[in-house]
Structure formats: structure tokens, C-alpha cells
C-alpha positions in Angstrom: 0.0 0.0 0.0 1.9 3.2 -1.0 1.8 6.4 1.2 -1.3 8.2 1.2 -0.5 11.5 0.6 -4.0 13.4 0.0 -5.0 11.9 3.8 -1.2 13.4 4.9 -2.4 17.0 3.3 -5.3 17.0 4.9 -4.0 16.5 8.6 -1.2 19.3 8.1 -2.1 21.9 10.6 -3.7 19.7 12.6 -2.7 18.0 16.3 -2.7 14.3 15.7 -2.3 12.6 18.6 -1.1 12.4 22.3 1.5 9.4 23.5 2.1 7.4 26.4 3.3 8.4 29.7 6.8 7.8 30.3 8.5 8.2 34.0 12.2 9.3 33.6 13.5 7.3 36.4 17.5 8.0 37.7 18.8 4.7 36.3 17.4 6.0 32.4 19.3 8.9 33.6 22.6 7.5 35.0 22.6 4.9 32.0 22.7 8.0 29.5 25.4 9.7 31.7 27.6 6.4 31.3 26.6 6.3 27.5 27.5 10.0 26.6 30.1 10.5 29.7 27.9 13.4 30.9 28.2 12.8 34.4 27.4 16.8 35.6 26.4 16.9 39.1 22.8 18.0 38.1 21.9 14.9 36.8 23.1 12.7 39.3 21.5 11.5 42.9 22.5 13.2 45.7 23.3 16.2 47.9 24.6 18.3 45.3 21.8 18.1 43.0 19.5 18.2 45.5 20.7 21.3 46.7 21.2 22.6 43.2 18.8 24.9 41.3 15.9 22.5 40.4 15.7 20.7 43.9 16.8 17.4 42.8 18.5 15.7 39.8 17.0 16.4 36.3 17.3 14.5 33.3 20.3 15.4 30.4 18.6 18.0 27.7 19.9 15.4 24.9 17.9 12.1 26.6 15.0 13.8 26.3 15.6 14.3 22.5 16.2 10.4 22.4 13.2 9.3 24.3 11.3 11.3 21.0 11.6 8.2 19.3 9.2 5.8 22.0 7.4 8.6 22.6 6.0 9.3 19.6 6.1 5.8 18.0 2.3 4.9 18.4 1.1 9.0 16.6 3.8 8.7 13.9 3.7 5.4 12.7 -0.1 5.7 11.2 1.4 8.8 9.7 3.8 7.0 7.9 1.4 4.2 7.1 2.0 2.1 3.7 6.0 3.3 4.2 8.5 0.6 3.6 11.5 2.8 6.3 11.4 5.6 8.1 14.3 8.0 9.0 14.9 10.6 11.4 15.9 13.3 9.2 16.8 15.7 11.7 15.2 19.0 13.7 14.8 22.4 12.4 14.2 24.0 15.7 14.8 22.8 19.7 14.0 24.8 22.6 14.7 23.2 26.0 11.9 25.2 28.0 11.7 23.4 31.2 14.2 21.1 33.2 12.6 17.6 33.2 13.2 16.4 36.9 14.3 12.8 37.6 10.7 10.7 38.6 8.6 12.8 36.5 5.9 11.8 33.8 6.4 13.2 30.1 4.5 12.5 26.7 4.6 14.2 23.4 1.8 16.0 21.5 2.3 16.0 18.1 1.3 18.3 15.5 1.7 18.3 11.6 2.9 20.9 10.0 4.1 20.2 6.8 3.8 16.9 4.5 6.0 17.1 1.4 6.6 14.8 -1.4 10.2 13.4 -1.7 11.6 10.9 -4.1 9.9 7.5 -3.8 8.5 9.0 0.0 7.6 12.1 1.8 9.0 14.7 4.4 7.2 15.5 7.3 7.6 18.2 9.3 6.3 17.8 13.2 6.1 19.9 16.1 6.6 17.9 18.9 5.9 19.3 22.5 6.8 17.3 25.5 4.5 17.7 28.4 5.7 17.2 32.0 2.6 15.7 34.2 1.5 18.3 36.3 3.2 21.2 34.8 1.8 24.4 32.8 5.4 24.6 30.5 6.9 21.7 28.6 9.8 20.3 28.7 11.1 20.7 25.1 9.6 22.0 21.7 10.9 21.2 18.5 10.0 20.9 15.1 11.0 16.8 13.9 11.4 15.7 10.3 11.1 12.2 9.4 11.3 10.8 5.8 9.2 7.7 4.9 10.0 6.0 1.5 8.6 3.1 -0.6 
């Protein structure tokens, strides 16, 4: 089944659809530390952080990018339906508007903004706002572009 692209111009503009919860737990935290070797005091348990600006340890600005990927799975996928592979093509704009604090909930809302043809696929162009549970500002917002083909 190829791409449908008429149902893909009719969404743009349009929010289309909410993810899963996810807790950010310290180990996801510590784990990316050991991955990346960012081990700043802020994101690590203990005094320090909790004595530091955001009362406790917060997760790394770059995991939170990463965890786009789960987050978003079950909205983008029916976006890309009929698509042999999809590919993270990149961002054209991050803003990291709220620390994200270690044992907090987020989820992404996603919004289409652009759908454009591409050789055997299409571009899209997402906003992507990550929601902290119980808070009035996100944590990041950023426009995603993913390229389906075949």
C-alpha cells in the first residue's frame, strides 16, 4: 500500500495525537550519563543536585531528544502508514523550556505541520511538545522531520 498523501495534506495543521506516559527514572538517567560520559552533578542523585537549582536531579537536555523516538512511536507510525522505512531526518528547531526532573511523567503532543513529497516517499515536518505531568510549560519543543519511503 503506498503512502497516502492526499489523507497526509489534509492532517497538516492539525494535532494528531497524544502518547504514552513515560517516568524518567535516575537509572534512564545514569545509564545515559555512562553512555554519553555526561556525568554533571545536576543529573546525578544526591546532595549536590539536591541542593542545586531544580531541587533534585533532572534528566540530560539530549535524553530527552532520544526518548522522542518511543514517545511518539504509536502517533507517527499511522502517519507513515504504507512506508517501507522511516528516517529521522533531523530538527529544524529545539527549545529546551523546562528542566525535566528525575521521577517525572512526560509524553509528546504531536502536530503536523508540513507533509511534502520526496523521491519514492515524503518529508514531514512535526512539532513535537513534551508535556511534563503536572506542569503548565513543557519540557522541550521542537519541530521533527522524518522521511518515509517506498
Amino acid at each position: 500500500m503506498p503512502i497516502d498523501m492526499p489523507r497526509l495534506e489534509s492532517l497538516v495543521g492539525t494535532e494528531v495525537g497524544v502518547g504514552e506516559w513515560m517516568e524518567v527514572t535516575q537509572d534512564r538517567v545514569d545509564a545515559f550519563a555512562d553512555v554519553t560520559d555526561d556525568h554533571q552533578w545536576i543529573h546525578e542523585a544526591g546532595e549536590a543536585a539536591d541542593n542545586g537549582p531544580f531541587g533534585g536531579p533532572i534528566a540530560h537536555g539530549f535524553l530527552t531528544l532520544s526518548l522522542f523516538t518511543p514517545l511518539t512511536s504509536s502517533v507517527v507510525d499511522s502517519l507513515g502508514k504504507g512506508a517501507a522505512m522511516a528516517i529521522n531526518y533531523g530538527f529544524d528547531r529545539v527549545r529546551f523550556v523546562s528542566p525535566v526532573r528525575v521521577g517525572s511523567r512526560i509524553r509528546a503532543r504531536v502536530k503536523l505541520l508540513e507533509a511534502t513529497p520526496i523521491d519514492n516517499g515524503v518529508q514531514l515536518k512535526n512539532e513535537i511538545t513534551l508535556e511534563i505531568d503536572g506542569m503548565d510549560r513543557p519540557a522541550v519543543v521542537a519541530e521533527h522531520l522524518v522521511r518515509y519511503y517506498g
